[in-house]
C-alpha positions in Angstrom: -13.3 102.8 -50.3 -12.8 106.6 -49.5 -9.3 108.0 -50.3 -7.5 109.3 -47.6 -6.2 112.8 -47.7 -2.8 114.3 -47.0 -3.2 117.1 -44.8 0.7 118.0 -43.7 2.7 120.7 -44.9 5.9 118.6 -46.0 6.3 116.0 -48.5 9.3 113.6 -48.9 9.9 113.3 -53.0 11.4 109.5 -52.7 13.7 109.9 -55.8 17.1 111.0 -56.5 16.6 112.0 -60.1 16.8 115.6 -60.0 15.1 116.4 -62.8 11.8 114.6 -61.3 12.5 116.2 -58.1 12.5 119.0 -60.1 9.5 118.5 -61.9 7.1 116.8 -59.0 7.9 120.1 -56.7 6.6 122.3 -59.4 3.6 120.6 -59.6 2.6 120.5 -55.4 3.9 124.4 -55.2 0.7 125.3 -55.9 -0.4 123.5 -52.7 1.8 125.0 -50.3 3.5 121.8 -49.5 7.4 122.1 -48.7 8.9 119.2 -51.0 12.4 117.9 -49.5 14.0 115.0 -51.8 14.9 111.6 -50.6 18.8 112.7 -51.9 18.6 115.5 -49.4 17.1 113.0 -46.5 20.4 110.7 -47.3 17.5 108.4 -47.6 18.8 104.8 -49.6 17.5 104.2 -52.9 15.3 100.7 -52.6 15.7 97.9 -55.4 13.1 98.5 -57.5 12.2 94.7 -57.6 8.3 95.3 -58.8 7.4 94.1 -62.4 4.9 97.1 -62.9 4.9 101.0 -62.7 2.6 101.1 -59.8 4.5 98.4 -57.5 7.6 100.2 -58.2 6.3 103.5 -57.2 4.2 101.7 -54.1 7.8 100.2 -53.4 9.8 103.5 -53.3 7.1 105.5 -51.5 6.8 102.9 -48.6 10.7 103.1 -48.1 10.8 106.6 -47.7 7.6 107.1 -45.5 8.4 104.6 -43.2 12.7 106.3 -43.2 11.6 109.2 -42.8 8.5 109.0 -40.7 6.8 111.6 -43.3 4.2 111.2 -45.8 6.1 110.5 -49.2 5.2 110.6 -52.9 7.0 108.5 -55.4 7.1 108.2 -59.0 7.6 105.7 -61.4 7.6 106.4 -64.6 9.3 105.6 -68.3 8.7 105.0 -71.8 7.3 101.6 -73.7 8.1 101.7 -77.2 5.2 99.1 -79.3 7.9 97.9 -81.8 10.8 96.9 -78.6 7.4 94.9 -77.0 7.6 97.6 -73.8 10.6 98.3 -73.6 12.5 99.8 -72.1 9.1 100.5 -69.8 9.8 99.8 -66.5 13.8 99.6 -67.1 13.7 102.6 -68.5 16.4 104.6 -66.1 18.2 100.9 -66.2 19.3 101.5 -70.0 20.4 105.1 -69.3 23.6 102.8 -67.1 24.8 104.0 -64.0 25.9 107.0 -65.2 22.2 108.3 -65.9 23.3 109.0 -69.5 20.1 109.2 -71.4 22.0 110.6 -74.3 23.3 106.7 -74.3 19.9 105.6 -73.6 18.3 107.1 -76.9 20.9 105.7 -78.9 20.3 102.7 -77.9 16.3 103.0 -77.7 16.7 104.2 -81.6 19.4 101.4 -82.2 16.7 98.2 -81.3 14.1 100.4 -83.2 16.1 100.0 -86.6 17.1 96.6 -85.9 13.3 95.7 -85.8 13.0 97.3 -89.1 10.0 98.9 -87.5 8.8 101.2 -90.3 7.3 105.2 -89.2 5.6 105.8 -87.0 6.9 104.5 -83.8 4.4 104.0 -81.9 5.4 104.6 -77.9 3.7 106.0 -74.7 5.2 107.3 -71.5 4.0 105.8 -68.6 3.6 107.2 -64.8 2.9 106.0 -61.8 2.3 108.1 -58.6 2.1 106.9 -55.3 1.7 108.3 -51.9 2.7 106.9 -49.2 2.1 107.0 -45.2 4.9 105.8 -42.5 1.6 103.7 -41.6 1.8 101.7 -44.7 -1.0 102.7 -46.3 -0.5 104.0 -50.2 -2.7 105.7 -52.8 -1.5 104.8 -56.4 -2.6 106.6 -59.5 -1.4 105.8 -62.9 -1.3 107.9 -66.1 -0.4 107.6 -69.8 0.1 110.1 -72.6 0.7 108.1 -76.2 2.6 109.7 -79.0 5.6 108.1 -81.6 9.4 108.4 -81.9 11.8 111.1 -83.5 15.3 110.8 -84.2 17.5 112.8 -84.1 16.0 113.7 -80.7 15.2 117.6 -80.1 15.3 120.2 -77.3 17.5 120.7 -74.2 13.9 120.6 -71.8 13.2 118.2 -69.6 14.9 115.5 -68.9 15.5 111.4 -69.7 13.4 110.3 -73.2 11.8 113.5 -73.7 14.0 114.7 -76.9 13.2 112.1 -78.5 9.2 112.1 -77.7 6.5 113.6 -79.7 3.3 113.4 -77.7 0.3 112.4 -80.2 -1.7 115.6 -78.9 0.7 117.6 -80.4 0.5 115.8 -83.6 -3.0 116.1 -83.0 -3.1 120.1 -83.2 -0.3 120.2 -86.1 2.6 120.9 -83.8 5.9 118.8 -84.0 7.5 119.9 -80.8 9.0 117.0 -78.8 8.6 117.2 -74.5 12.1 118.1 -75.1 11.4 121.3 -77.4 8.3 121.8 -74.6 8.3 124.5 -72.2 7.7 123.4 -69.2 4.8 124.6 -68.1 2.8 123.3 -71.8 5.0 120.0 -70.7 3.1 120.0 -67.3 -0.4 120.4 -68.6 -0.3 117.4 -71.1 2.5 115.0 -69.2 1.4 111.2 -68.1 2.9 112.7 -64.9 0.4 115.4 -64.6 -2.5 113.3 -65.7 -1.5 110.7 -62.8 -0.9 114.2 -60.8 -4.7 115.7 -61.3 -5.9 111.9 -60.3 -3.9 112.4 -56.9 -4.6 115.8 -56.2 -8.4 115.0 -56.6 -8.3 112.2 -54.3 -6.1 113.3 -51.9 -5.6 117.5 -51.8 -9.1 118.8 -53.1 
């Protein structure tokens, strides 16, 4: 089935995580898409009721498209650890509380880690899913995932949620130790699960 392609000049970002917002709008600028966040819209935030990445995101991206009567893009995205079984995967934001505090959310990522007695390296991945959406209903979903293990203490102010306390495998790989947190951005963007579900999207649905 052919893909269909966005071809308006303004995209909802259906999140109220600003450092996504953040992050997404860096990666359309290049397109010359005007990115306004569902915060801005006073859009609500939908339960996020799916038991995958990809229904959450298909979830979020619906709500906004169909509230705001634009196209949206959502993401849904976390970190599964292989020693917690997944988790926190898609409950990732859920352990950070109400408060967002993902200071409070490694703590207690690193907590269940010891309590398994899982010995180094923890294994983990970060997950995303991308979704856009159409007030018609219809949705493209694209999915990616970056692997890499666990540091403690976590390290770097960049970014934002997990990313302190992830070391991507491909830096590993080239005999780096940098976390996403320790990252500049712009390395963060090229290798991110959220850019490889980004270059499946942009293939699909702005080239």
């Amino acid at each position: 089935m052919a893909r269909r392609r966005f071809s308006g000049d303004t995209l909802v970002i259906a999140s109220h995580n600003a450092g996504k917002v953040r992050e997404i709008g860096e990666l359309i600028a290049p397109f010359r898409v005007r990115a306004v966040s569902a915060g801005e819209l006073n859009l609500p935030e939908p339960d996020e009721t799916g038991d995958t990445f990809v229904a959450n995101a298909e979830l979020k991206a619906l709500a906004a498209a169909q509230a705001s009567g634009l196209p949206a893009l959502a993401d849904d995205s976390g970190m599964s650890v292989d020693a917690l079984d997944g988790a926190p995967g898609i409950y990732s934001a859920r352990w950070a509380g109400p408060s967002k505090d993902f200071g409070k959310a490694m703590d207690k990522v690193w907590q269940a880690v010891e309590e398994k007695g899982t010995e180094p390296p923890i294994l983990a991945q970060f997950v995303c899913a991308l979704t856009l959406a159409w007030p018609d209903g219809h949705c493209e979903s694209f999915e990616g995932i970056i692997p890499g293990r666990l540091v403690w203490p976590p390290r770097g102010s960049n970014g934002f949620g997990y990313d302190p306390m992830f070391l991507p495998q491909v830096e590993v790989d080239n005999g780096n130790l940098r976390t996403f947190g320790e990252m500049p951005a712009e390395e963060k963007h090229a290798i991110s699960h959220r850019a490889l579900a980004f270059r499946q999207l942009i293939d699909a649905c702005f080239g």
